[in-house]
N, C-alpha and C positions, 0 to 999 in steps of 0.2 A: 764490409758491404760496399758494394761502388756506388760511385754517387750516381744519383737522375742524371741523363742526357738528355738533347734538344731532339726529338723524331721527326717534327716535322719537313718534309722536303722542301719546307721555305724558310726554314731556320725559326720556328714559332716558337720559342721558349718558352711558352706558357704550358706545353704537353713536354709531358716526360715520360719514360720510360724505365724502370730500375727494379730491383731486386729486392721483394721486400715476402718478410714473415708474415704471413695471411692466415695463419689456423692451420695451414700444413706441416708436416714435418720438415720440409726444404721448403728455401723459399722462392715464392712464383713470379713472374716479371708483370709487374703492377702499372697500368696506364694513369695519369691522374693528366688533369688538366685545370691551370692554377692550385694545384694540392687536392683537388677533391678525385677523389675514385672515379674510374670510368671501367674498369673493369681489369681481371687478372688472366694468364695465360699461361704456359708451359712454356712459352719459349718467347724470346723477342719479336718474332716474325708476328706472333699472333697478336701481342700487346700493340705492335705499329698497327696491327687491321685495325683495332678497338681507336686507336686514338686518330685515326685518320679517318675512319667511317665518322667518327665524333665531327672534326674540323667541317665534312662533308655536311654533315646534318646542319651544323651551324651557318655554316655558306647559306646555306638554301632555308632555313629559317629568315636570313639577315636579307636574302633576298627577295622572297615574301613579303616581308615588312615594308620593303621601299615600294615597290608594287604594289601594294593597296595603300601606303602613303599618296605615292603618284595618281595612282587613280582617284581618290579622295581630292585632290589637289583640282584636278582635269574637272569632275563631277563639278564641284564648287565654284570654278570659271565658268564651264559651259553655263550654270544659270544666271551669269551673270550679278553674284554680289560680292 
């Protein structure tokens, strides 16, 4: 079985991509990111959707978080303490 490879277009190594036995008779191209499951697919093309939509969700999680940090920040000045 070959080993996991890096998918992401920025070289993320934390997502991988590779070939593994899932409860099917062959085995499916499995996404995981740092080792955990993100889901499986028939073919490489679809396991990159899965683990690139993933990075996408996380991006825009992470940038969420700053933005109501910031704004918490802003709120906290504007009263003055």
């Amino acid at each position: 079985m070959p080993r996991p490879r890096s998918v992401s277009p920025l070289g993320d190594r934390r997502y991988t991509v590779s070939p593994e036995y899932c409860g099917s008779p062959a085995p499916r191209i499995v996404a995981r990111f740092c080792g955990d499951w993100l889901g499986h697919s028939a073919s490489p093309d679809g396991a990159l959707a899965i683990a690139l939509a993933h990075a996408a969700v996380e991006r825009s999680r992470r940038a969420l978080a700053q933005a109501e940090a910031d704004f918490g920040l802003a709120v906290t000045r504007g009263r003055g303490t």
